[in-house]
C-alpha positions as CSV (number, residue, x, y, z in Angstrom):
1,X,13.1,-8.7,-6.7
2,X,13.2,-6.9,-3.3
3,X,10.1,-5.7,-1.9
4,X,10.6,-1.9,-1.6
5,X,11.6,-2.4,-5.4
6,X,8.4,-3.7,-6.3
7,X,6.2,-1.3,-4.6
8,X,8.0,1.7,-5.9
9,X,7.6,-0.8,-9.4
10,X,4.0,-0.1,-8.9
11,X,3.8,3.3,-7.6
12,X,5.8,4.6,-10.9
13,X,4.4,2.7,-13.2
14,X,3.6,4.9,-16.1
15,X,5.4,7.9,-14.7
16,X,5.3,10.8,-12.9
17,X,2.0,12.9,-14.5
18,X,0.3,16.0,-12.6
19,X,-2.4,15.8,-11.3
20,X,-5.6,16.6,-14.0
21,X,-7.8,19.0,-13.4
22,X,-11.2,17.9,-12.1
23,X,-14.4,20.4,-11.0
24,X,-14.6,21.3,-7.2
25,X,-17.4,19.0,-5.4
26,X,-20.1,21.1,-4.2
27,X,-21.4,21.2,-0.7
28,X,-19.9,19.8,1.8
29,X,-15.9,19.4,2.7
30,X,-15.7,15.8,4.7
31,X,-12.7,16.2,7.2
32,X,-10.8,12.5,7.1
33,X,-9.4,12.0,10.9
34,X,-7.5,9.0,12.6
35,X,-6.2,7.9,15.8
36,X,-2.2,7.5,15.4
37,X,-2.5,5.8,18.0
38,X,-4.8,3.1,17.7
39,X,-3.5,0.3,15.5
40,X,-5.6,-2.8,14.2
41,X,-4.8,-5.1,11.6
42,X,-2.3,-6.0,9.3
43,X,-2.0,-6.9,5.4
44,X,-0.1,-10.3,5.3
45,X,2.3,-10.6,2.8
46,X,0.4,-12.9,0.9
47,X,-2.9,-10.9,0.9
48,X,-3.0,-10.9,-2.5
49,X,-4.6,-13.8,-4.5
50,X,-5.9,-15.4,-7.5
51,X,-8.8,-18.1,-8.2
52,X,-8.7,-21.0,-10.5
53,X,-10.5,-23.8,-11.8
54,X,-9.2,-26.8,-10.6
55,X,-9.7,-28.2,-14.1
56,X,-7.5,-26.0,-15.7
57,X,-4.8,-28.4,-14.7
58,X,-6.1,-30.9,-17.9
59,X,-3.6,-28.4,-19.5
60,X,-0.8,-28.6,-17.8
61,X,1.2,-25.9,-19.7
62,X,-1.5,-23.4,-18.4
63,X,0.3,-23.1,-14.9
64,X,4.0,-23.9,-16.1
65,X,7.3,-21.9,-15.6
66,X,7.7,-21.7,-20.0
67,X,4.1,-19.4,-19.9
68,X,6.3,-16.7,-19.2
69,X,3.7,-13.8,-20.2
70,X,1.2,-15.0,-17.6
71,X,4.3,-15.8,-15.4
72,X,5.0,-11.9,-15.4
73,X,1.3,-10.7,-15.2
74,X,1.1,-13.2,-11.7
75,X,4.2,-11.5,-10.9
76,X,2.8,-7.9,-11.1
77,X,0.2,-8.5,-8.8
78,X,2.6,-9.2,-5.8
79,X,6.0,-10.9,-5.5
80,X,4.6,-13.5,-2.7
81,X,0.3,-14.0,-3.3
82,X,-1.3,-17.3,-3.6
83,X,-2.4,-19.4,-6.7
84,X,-6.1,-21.0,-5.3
85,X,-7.3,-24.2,-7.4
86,X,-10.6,-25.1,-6.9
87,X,-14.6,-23.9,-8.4
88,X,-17.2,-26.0,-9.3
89,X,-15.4,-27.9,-11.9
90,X,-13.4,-29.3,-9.2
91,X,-15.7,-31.5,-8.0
92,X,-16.0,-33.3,-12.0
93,X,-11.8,-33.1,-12.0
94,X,-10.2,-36.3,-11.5
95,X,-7.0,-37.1,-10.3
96,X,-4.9,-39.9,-12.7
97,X,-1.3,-40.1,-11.2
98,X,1.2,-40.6,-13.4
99,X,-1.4,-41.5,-16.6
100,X,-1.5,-38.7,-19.2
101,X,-4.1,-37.6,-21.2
102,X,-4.0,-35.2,-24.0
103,X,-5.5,-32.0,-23.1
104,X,-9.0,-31.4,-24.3
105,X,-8.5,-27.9,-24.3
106,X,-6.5,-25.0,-23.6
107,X,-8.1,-23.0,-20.8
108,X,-11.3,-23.8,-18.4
109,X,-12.6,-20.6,-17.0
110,X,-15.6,-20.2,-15.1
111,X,-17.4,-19.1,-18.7
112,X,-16.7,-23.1,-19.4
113,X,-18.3,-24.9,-16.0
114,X,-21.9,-24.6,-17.7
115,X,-20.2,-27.2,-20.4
116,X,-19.8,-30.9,-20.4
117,X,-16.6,-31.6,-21.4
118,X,-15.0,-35.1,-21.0
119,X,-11.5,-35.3,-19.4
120,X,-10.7,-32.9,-16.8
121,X,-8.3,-34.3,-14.8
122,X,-5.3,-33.4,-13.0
123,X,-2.1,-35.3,-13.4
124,X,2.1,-35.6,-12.1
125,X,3.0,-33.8,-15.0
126,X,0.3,-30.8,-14.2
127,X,1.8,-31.0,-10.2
128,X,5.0,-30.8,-11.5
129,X,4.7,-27.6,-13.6
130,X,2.2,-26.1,-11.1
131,X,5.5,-26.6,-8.3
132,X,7.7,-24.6,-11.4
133,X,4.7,-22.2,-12.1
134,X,5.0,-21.0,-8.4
135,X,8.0,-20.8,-8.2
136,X,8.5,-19.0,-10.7
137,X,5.9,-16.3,-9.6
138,X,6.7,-16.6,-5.6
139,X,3.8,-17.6,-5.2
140,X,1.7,-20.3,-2.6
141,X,-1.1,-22.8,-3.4
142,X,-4.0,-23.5,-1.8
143,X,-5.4,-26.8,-3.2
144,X,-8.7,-27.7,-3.3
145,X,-9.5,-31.5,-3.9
146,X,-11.9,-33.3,-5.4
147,X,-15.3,-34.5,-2.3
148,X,-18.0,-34.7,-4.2
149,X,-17.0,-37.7,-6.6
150,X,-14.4,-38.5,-4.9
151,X,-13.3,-41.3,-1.7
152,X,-11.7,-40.7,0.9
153,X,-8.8,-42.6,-0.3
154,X,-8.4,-41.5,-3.6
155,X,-8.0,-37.8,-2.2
156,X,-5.3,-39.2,-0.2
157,X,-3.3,-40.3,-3.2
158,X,-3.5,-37.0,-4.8
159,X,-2.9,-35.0,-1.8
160,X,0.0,-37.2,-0.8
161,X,1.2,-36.3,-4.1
162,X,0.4,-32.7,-4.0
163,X,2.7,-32.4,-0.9
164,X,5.1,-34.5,-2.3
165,X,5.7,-32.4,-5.6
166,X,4.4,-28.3,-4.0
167,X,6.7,-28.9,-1.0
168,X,6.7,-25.4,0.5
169,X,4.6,-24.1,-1.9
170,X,1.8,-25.5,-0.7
171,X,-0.2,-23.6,1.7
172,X,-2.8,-25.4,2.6
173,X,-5.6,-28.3,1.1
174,X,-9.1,-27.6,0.9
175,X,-11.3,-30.7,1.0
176,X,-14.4,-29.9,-1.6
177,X,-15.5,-26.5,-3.0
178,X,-19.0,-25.3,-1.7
179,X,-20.2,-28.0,0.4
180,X,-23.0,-26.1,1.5
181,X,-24.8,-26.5,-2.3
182,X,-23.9,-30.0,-2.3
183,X,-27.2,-31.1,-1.2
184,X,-29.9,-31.7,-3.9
185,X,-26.8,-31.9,-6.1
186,X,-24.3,-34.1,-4.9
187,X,-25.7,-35.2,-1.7
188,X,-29.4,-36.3,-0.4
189,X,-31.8,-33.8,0.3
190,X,-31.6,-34.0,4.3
191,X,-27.7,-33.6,4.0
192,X,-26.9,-31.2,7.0
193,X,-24.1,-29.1,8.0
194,X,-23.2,-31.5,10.8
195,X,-23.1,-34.1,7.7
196,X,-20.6,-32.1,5.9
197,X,-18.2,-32.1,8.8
198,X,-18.9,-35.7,9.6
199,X,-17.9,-36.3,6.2
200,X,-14.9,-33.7,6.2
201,X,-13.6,-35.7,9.2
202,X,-13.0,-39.6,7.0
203,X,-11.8,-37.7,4.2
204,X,-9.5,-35.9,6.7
205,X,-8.2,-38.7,8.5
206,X,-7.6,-40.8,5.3
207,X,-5.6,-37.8,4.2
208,X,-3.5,-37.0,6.8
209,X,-2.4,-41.1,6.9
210,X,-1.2,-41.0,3.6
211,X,0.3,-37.1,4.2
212,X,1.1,-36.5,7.5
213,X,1.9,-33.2,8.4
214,X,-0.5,-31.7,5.9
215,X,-1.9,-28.3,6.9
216,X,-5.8,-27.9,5.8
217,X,-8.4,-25.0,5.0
218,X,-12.3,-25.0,4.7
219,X,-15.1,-25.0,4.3
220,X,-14.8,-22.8,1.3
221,X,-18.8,-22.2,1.9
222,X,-20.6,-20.3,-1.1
223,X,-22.9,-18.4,0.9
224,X,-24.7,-20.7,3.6
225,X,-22.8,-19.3,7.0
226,X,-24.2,-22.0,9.5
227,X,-21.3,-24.7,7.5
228,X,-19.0,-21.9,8.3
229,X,-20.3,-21.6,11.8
230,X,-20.1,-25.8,11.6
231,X,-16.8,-25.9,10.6
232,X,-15.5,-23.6,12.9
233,X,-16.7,-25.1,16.0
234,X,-15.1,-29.1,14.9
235,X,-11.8,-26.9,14.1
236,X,-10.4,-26.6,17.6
237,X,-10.4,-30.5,17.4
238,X,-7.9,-30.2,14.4
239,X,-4.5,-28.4,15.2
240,X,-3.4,-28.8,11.4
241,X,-6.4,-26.5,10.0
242,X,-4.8,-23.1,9.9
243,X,-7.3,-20.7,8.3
244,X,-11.4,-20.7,7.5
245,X,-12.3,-19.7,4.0
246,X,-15.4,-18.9,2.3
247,X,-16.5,-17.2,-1.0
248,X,-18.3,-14.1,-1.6
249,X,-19.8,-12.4,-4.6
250,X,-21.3,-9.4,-4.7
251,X,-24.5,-10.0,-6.8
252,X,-25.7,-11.9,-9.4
253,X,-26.1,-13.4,-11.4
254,X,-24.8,-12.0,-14.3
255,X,-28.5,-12.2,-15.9
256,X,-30.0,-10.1,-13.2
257,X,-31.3,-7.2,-14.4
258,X,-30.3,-6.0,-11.1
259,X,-26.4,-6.8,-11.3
260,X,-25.4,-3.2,-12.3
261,X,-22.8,-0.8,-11.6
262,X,-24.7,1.1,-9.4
263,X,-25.9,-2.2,-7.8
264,X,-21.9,-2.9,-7.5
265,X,-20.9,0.3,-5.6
266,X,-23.4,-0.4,-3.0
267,X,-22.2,-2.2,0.3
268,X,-25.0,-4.5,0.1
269,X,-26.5,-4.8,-3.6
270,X,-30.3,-6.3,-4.0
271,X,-28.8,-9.8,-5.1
272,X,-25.9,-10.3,-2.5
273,X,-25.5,-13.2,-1.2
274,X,-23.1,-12.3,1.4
275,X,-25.2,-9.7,3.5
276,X,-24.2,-7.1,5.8
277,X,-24.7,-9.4,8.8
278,X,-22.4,-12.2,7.7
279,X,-19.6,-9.9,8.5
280,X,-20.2,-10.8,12.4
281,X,-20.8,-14.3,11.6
282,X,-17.4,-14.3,10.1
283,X,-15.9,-12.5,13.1
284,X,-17.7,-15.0,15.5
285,X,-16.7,-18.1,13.7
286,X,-13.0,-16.8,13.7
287,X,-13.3,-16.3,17.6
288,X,-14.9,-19.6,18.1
289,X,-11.8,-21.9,16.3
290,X,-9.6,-19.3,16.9
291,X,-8.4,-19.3,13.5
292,X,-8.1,-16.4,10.4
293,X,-10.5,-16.2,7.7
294,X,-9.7,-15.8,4.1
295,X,-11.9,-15.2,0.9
296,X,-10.9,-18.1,-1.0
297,X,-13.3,-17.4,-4.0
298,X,-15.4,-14.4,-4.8
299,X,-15.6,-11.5,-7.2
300,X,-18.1,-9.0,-8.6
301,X,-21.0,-10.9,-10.1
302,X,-21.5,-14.9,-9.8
303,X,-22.2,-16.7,-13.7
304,X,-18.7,-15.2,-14.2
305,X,-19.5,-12.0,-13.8
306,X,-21.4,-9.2,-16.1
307,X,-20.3,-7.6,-19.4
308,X,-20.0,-3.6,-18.9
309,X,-20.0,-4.1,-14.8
310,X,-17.6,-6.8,-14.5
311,X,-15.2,-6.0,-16.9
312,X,-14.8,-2.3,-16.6
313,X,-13.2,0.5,-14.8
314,X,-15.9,0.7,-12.0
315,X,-14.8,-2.6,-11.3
316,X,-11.1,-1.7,-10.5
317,X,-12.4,1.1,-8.0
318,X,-14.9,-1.0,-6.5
319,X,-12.0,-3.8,-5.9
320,X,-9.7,-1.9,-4.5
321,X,-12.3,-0.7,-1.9
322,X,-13.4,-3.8,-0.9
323,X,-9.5,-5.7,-0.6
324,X,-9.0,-2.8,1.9
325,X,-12.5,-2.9,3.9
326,X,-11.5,-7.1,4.5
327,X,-8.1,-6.4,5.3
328,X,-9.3,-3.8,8.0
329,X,-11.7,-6.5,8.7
330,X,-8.4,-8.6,9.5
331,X,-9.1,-10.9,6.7
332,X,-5.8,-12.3,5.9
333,X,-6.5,-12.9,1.9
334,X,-8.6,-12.2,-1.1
335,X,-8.8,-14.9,-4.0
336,X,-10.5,-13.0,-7.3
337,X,-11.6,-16.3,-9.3
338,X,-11.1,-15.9,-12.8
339,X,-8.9,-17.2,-15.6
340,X,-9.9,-18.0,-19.1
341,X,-11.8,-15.1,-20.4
342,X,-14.0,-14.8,-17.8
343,X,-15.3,-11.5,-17.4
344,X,-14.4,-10.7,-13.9
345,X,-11.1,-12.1,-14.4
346,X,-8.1,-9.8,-13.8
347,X,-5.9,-11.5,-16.0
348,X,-7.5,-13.2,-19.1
349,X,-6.1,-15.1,-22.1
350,X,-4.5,-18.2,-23.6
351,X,-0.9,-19.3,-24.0
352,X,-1.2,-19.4,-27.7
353,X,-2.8,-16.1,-28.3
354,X,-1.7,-14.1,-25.2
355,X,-2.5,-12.6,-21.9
356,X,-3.6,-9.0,-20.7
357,X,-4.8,-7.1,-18.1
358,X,-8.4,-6.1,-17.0
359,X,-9.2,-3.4,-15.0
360,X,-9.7,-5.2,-11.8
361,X,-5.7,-6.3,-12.0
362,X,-4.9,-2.2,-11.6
363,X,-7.6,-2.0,-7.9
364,X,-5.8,-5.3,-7.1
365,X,-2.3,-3.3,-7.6
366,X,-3.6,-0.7,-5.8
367,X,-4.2,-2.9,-2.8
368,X,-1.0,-4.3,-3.1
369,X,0.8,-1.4,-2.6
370,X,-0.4,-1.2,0.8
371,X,1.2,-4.4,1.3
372,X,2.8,-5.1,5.2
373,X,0.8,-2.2,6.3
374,X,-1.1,-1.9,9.5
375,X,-4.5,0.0,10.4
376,X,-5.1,2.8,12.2
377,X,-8.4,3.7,13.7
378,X,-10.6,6.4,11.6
379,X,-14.0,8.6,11.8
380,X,-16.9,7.3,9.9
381,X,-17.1,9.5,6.8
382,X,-21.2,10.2,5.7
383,X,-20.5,9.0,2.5
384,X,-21.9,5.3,1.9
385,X,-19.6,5.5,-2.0
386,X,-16.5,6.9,-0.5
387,X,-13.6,4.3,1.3
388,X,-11.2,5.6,3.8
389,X,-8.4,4.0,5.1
390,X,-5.4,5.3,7.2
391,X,-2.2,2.9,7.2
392,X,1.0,2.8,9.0
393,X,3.7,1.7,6.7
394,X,7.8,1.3,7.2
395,X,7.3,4.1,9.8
396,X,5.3,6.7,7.5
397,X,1.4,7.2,8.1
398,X,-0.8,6.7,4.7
399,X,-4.5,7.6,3.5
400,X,-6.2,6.1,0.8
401,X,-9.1,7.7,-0.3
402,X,-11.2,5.9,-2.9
403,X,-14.5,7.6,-4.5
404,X,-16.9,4.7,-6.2
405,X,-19.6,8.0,-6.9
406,X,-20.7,9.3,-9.4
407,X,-19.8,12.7,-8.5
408,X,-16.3,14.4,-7.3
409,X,-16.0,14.7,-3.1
410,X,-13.6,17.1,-2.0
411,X,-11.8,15.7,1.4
412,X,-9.9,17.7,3.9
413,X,-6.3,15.5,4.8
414,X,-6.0,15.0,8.1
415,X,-2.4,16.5,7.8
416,X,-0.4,18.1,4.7
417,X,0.2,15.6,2.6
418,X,3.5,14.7,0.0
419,X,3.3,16.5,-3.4
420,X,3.4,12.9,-4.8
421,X,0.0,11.2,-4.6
422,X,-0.8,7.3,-6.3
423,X,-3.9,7.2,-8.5
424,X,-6.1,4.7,-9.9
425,X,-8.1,6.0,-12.5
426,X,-9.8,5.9,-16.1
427,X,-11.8,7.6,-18.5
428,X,-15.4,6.5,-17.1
429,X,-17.1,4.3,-14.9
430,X,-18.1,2.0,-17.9
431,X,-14.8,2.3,-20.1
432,X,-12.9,-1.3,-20.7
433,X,-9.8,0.0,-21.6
434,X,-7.0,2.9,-19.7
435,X,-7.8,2.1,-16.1
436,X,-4.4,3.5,-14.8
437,X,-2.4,3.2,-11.8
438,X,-0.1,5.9,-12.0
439,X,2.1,8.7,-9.6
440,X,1.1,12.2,-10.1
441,X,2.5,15.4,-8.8
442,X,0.0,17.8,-7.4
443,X,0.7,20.9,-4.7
444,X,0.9,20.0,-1.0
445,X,-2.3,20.7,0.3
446,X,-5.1,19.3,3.1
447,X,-8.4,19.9,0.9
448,X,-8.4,17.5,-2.1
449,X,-11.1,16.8,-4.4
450,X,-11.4,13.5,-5.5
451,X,-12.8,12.8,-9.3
452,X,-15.7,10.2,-9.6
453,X,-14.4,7.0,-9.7
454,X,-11.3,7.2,-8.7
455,X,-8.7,5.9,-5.7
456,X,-5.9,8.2,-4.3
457,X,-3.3,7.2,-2.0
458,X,-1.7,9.9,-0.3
459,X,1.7,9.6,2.1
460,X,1.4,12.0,4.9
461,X,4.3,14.6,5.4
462,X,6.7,13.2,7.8
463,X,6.5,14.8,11.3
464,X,9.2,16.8,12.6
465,X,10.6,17.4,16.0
């Protein structure tokens, strides 16, 4: 499938509708400017990305070419995104070669880490459907191997494997998942930052002697920047580490009685674990190894996420915000964990019974449809609920406009806009079911008001003269 085909895929899914009518915000009009001329980052075709358990591979027709439904739901995200294994159950996966085992079960989400279940393992077989699986989709892998119960060598044998059987599909390895919890839990009670790296540099060599030519990623941090800050400084000393990756989750956990929608919305909600100051952290560590940063894990609410805030329309709004506040950021990927039935997930379901959609895969489409685009430079709005963007793509200037309130905001365009305009919407904040991404038809004009919860993505007229 070509590109432009796929994006105009998404842009008419469901039809052409008009526009509904929504009541006029009251008070004030917010003008929406940008310099044309001031461009910043740009969305990498393989922005797009999903999050697995690395023990999902004890089944190993979960990420085959024959699961054709999930094949095609993979497929409607993006034509070229990237498969991440990894999560806590990585560390209690075990790699057994050529040896199969029967699978224990059919799916491992993160609703299953909390149980002890015998026999997660990854095998040949698994690698060798994964390598169909993405190939199927177009998709990458980033691959997270087993550190915490793991040596040195016997992540070499699976990673020399791994490159063997992925080939080109592989992206990138990732040595351990959070190693900034792994003391008090894996490690001893003193174990440092410095200690991590120290570590990250014997499984790394042993790696790299039994696959050379291996590119890497880390540290895949959970929320404790100074590994980050660690990791990046050792980098430079590493020419085959190509990005820095971390996880973020907007609150939680999902028993907080403070993990709410309103709590969601919020750029910094009470329980974030990622505050607003990490943000230069990231920036710094990026400028210190001179490297990109990814967000290799993360989602809505940690515990795998929150029924009626995870798992609801709010959520699709509120992703589609914050995929296009990182990419601005010049994050070059966002990895929403999930699978199983998790309730953040934004695909969920078994091969036996079926696969569908949550709302979070529509704000993930509705990223994705800004796909190859580059930033241009805008004015603050006063609004701390309402997103912004301007975008430069294939030669035509684009606004998205994304409303998490309560309430409708009427905007003024900073030019006349096309009569067709994308929209992400749903019945209400809280509904689970008829998020839509959809083109409607509406008359050409500069003021718009945008319903509560919703995302518009408007292409400027084209300039004549």
């Amino acid at each position: 499938m070509k590109r432009r085909d796929f994006v105009e895929m998404l842009a008419v899914a469901g039809g052409v509708a008009m526009l509904p009518r929504v009541a006029a915000a009251t008070g004030r009009v917010l003008a929406l400017n940008y310099d044309p001329a001031r461009t910043g980052a740009t969305i990498p075709r393989d922005y797009i990305g999903l999050s697995f358990e690395r023990a999902q591979l004890s089944n190993p027709g979960y990420f085959s070419a024959e699961n054709k439904a999930f094949v095609q739901l993979v497929r409607g995200l993006s034509p070229s995104g990237s498969i991440r294994l990894g999560g806590s159950s990585g560390e209690h996966t075990a790699y057994i070669g050529d040896r199969t085992i029967p699978p224990a079960f059919e799916i491992h989400g993160p609703e299953h880490n909390k149980l002890d279940r015998e026999g997660l393992n990854v095998s040949t077989v698994a690698l060798r459907n994964l390598r169909g699986f993405l190939d199927a989709t177009g998709w990458t892998c980033l691959y997270g191997l087993n550190m915490a119960h793991a040596t040195p060598e016997q992540a070499a044998r699976e990673a020399a494997d791994v490159q063997r059987i992925l080939g080109p599909r592989l992206s990138a390895i990732q040595i351990g998942n959070e190693p900034d919890v792994f003391r008090n839990r894996y490690r001893p009670a003193n174990w440092t930052a410095a200690d991590y790296v120290t570590e990250w540099d014997r499984f790394h060599a042993a790696i790299i002697a039994a696959a050379p030519g291996l590119k890497f990623a880390g540290p895949g941090i959970s929320n404790k920047l100074e590994y980050l800050t660690a990791f990046a400084a050792a980098a430079p000393r590493y020419p085959d580490v190509v990005m820095l990756t971390g996880h973020y989750y907007a609150m939680g956990p999902a028993g907080s009685p403070d993990a709410t929608l309103d709590q969601l919305k919020l750029p910094e909600a009470k329980t974030a674990t990622f505050k607003q100051a990490g943000y230069a952290v990231v920036e710094d560590a990026g400028r210190v190894s001179g490297l990109p940063y990814r967000m290799s894990e993360g989602n809505s609410c940690w515990d795998g996420g929150k029924i009626g805030v995870s798992d609801v329309h709010a959520a699709s709004v509120w992703g589609a915000n914050r995929m296009l506040d990182w990419a601005r950021r010049g994050w070059i990927g966002v990895n929403w964990h999930g699978g199983g039935y998790g309730n953040y997930s934004p695909i969920v379901g078994t091969p036996s019974k079926g696969f569908s959609r949550r709302p979070l895969y529509y704000g993930t489409q509705f990223a994705q449809l800004l796909d190859g685009a580059t930033f241009l430079e805008t004015t603050a709005v006063p609004d701390p609920y309402l997103g912004y963007y301007a975008l430069r793509q294939n030669g035509r200037d684009r606004i998205a406009v994304i409303n998490q309130g309560n309430a409708p905001v009427t905007v003024e365009l900073p030019a006349l806009p096309e009569a067709r305009v994308v929209l992400l919407t749903g019945p209400s904040a809280a509904a689970r079911d008829a998020t839509t991404l959809t083109t409607v038809s509406r008359r050409s004009a500069r003021r718009v008001t945008v319903p509560p919860v919703t995302a518009m993505l408007f292409t400027l007229a084209a300039r004549r003269g």
